[in-house]
C-alpha positions in Angstrom: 0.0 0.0 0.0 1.3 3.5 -0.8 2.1 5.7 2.0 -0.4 8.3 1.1 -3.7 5.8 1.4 -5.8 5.9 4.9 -4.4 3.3 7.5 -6.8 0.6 7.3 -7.5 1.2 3.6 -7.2 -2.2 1.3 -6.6 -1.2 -2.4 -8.0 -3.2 -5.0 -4.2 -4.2 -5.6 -4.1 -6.4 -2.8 -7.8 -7.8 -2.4 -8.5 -11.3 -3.3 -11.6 -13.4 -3.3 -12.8 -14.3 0.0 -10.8 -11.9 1.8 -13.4 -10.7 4.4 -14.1 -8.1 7.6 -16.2 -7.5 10.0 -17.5 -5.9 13.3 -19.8 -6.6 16.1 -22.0 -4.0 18.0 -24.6 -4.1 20.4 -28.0 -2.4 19.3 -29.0 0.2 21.8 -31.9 1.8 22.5 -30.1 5.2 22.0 -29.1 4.0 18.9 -33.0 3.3 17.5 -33.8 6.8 19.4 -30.7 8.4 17.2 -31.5 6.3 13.7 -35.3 7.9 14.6 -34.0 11.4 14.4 -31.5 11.7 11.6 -33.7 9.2 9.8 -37.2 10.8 11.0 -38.2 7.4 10.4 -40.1 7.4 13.8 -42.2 4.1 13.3 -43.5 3.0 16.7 -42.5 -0.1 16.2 -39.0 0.9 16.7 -39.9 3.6 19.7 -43.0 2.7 21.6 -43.2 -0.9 23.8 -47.0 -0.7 24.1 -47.5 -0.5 20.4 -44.8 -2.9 19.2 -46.5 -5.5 21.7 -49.4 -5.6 19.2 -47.4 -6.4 16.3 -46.2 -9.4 14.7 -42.6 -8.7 16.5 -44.5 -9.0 19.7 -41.6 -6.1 20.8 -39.9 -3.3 19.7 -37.1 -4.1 16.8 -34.3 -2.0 15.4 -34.5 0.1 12.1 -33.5 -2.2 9.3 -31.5 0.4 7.7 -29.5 0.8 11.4 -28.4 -3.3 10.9 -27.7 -2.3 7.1 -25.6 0.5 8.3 -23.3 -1.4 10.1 -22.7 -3.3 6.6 -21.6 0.2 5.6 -19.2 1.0 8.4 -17.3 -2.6 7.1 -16.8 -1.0 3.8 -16.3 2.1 4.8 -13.8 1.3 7.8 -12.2 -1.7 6.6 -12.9 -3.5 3.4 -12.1 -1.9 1.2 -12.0 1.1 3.9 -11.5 5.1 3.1 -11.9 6.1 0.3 -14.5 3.6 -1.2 -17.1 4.4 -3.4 -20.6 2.9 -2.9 -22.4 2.2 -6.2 -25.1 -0.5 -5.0 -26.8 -2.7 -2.3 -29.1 -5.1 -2.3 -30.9 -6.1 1.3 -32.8 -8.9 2.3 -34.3 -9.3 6.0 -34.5 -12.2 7.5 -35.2 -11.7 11.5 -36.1 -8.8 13.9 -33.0 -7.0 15.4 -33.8 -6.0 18.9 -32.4 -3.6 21.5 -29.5 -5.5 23.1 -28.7 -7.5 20.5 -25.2 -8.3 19.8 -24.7 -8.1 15.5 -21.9 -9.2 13.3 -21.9 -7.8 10.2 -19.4 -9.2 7.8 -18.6 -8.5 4.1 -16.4 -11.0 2.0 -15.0 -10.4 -1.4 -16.9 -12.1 -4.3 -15.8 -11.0 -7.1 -13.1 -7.9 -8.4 -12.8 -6.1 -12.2 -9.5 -4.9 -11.9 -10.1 -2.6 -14.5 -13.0 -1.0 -13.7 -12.0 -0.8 -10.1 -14.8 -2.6 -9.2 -14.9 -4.7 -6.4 -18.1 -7.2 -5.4 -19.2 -8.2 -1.4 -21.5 -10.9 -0.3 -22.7 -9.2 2.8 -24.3 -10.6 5.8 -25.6 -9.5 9.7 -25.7 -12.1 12.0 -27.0 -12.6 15.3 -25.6 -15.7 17.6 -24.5 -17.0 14.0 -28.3 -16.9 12.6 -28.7 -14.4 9.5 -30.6 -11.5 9.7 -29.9 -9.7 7.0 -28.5 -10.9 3.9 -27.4 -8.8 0.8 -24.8 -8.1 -1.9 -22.9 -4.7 -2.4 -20.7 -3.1 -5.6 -18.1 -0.7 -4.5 -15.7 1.7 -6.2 -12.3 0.7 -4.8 -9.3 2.5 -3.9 -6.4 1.8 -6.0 -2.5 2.1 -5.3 -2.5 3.8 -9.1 -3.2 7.2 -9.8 -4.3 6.8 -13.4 
């Protein structure tokens, strides 16, 4: 890697298929109340317990998008890291994510075009090793070129 690149940054130099990253967090109820806000996705599924009782959750459940973000803090932190480039994501949901649960998100390399700089991740969140959110993302990469 050249010595200008962000530490943490893979270029698409030195990717190969199935290298893969990831990251655990623990949902927090701050964290629904803070997706709510930026998001003003205020659902009360995600903010009131009375309601979400009623529902088919039976219980209040994270913002999808919050368990999909955490797929974009891989990329964006690690693989390939700064300076990538989202182009595309596609999201299945599988299971609830809850306040206080622990998630893994994880995105492995698929597929890389070399020319086009383009880099494909199989991307998955996990809770105690059961899928809740399956997808597959195209990202710009960084390269150690400057052409």
């Amino acid at each position: 890697m050249l010595d200008n690149m962000p530490r943490g940054t893979i270029v698409i130099e030195e990717m190969e298929i199935g290298m893969s990253r990831h990251l655990e967090k623990t949902v927090t109820d701050r964290d629904i109340e803070l997706f709510a806000e930026v998001s003003t996705d205020r659902n009360p599924v995600h903010l009131d317990d009375a309601y979400a009782l009623d529902t088919i959750f039976e219980g209040r459940i994270a913002h999808g998008m919050l368990t999909a973000g955490l797929i974009s803090a891989v990329i964006g932190e690690q693989l390939p890291g700064h300076g990538a480039v989202y182009l595309g994501q596609s999201l299945k949901f599988l299971a609830p994510v809850r306040p206080g649960d622990r998630v893994r998100a994880e995105v492995t390399v698929t597929a890389i075009d070399h020319a086009k700089r383009r880099v494909t991740l199989d991307t998955v969140c996990t809770i105690d090793g059961k899928p809740v959110l399956k997808g597959e993302a195209q990202v710009l990469a960084p390269s150690a070129r400057f052409d």
